[in-house]
C-alpha positions in Angstrom: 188.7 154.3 184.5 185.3 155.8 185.0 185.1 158.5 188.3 183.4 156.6 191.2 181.1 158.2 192.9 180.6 158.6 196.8 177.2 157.3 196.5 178.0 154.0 194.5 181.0 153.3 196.9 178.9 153.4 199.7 176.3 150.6 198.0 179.7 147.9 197.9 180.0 145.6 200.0 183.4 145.6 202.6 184.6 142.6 200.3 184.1 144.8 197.1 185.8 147.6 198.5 189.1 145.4 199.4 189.6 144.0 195.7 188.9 147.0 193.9 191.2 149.2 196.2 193.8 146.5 195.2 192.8 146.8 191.4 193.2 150.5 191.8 196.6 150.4 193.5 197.6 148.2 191.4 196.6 150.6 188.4 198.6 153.1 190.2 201.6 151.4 190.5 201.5 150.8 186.5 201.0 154.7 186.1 203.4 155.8 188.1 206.2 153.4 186.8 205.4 154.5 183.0 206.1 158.2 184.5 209.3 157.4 185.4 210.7 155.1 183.2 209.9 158.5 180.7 207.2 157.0 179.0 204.2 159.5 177.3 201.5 159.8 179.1 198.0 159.4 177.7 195.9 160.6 180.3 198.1 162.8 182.9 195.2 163.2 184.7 194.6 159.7 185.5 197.1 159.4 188.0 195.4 162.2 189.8 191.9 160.6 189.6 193.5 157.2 190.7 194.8 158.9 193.7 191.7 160.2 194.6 189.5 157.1 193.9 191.9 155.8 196.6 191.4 157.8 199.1 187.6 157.8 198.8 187.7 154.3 199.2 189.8 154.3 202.0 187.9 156.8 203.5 184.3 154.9 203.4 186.1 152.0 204.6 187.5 153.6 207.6 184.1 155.1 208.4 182.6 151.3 207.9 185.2 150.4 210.8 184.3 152.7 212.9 180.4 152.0 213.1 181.5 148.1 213.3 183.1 149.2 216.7 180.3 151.7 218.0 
């Protein structure tokens, strides 16, 4: 899972943004149930960056929302 970038977020279309904030929750959910079933982690970071990666999505769609209605 490579860091996306606010500037190549932006360039997705609403359609693009919807699948691959599904494929990262998704990820997520695979993570965090690994962490607590008590398996090892190979990246503990990843959750963190998943998390984030969320949120910026989330983020640039609400703003994407917002114009629509302006």
């Amino acid at each position: 899972m490579a860091i996306m970038k606010i500037k190549q977020i932006r360039e997705m279309k609403l359609e693009d943004l919807d699948k691959k904030l599904s494929e990262l929750r998704l990820e997520l959910l695979k993570e965090m149930g690994n962490v607590k079933m008590g398996r090892p982690i190979k990246n503990p970071g990843k959750i963190k960056e998943l998390r984030r990666a969320i949120a910026r999505l989330l983020t640039i769609k609400q703003e994407r929302m917002k114009e629509g209605k302006k």
